[in-house]
Phi, psi and omega in degrees: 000322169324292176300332169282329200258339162296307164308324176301314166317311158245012158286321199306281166293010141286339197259000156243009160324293177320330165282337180272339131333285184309301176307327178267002158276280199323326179279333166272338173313306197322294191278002193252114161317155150204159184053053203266358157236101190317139143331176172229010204315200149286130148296079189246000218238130192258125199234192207161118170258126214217115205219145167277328194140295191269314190250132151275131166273160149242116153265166152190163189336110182295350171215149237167130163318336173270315185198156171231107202330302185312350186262335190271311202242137172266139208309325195319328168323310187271174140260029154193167184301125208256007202267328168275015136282136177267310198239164170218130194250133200259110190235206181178099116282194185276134183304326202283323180274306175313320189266316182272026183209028165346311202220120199316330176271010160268007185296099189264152189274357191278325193284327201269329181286317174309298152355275223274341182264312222238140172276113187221112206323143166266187178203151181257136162257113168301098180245143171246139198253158159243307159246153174228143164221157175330116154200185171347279177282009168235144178237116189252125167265165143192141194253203209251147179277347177268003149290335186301292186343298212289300186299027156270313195276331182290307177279341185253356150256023142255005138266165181286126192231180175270208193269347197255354192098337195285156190275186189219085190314151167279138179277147099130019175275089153238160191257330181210211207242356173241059188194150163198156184234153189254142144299124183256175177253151158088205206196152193268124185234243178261298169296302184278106166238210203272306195289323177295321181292349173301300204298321184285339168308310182289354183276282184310335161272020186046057175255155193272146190206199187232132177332291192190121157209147172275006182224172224264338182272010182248354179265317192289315190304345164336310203214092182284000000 
């Protein structure tokens, strides 16, 4: 019996080594800074980081001096006009968890392992803002327009587009009348999750960020 609960004892902690790895990479990726000194340009462009607990958004302006939304997404995309909105918001994920999972509690382990294992299409989800205000889960920036530039060029190659360029809605997927979801380019793992592709955007736009984390609290500790 000795011998039966010591083999247990340590398969138990072999078969939980791994989370524990994993977990003690996020927190220092989480805590390890990057870009912890901002550009100084003008800032002028109001962007907003916006988390449920688990995903993190980037919104921003649907028209801009940079760019205009309205050229990229067709009203049609939506159930309502994307034209009575100031903002849009950008998330990224697995298409599959996103069409079987609106709500955390439709979350099945067969739908989370496939996500988290299996190479499976991502999708971009859109959502319109009319107003965003501040609170506990939004954090409202503004950046610089040539950051803007950059989270522009960042958001329009993660989609999937056709032969003509156009971008490529998944048809009849929405969670309300103001979202619509896209075929993304690349696939969601373990490594890659919704909040690391928020975060290498804020990296890539020299914005402040975190070496490398999967979940929404290595985005937010930025920015206390």
């Amino acid at each position: 019996m000795k011998k039966f609960l010591h083999y247990l004892r340590n398969g138990i902690l072999l078969f939980l080594l791994p989370f524990f790895i994993y977990l003690l990479l996020a927190i220092i990726g989480s805590t390890i800074p990057v870009n912890k000194n901002e550009t100084n340009k003008e800032k002028k462009i109001p962007v907003f980081l916006i988390t449920n607990g688990a995903h993190t958004d980037l919104a921003v302006p649907i028209q801009s001096s940079v760019i205009d939304w309205n050229k990229i997404i067709e009203k049609e995309h939506f159930n309502t006009s994307p034209r009575d909105y100031q903002y849009i918001g950008f998330g990224w994920g697995d298409l599959e968890f996103y069409r079987t999972t609106p709500q955390w509690e439709d979350l099945t382990l067969k739908t989370a392992f496939n996500s988290l294992f299996l190479e499976t299409p991502a999708a971009l989800h859109l959502e319109l803002h009319e107003v965003i205000l501040e609170d506990e889960n939004t954090i409202a920036l503004s950046i610089s327009k040539e950051q803007y530039a950059v989270l522009v060029e960042y958001f329009l190659h993660s989609f999937q587009v056709d032969k003509d360029g156009s971008v490529q809605p998944v048809p009849g997927l929405h969670y309300n009348s103001r979202d619509a979801f896209y075929h993304a380019k690349g696939s969601l793992n373990t490594f890659k999750t919704c909040n690391t592709w928020i975060n290498n955007g804020l990296k890539k736009a020299g914005m402040k960020a975190c070496l490398w984390t999967p979940f929404t609290q290595g985005i937010f500790y930025q920015y206390p």
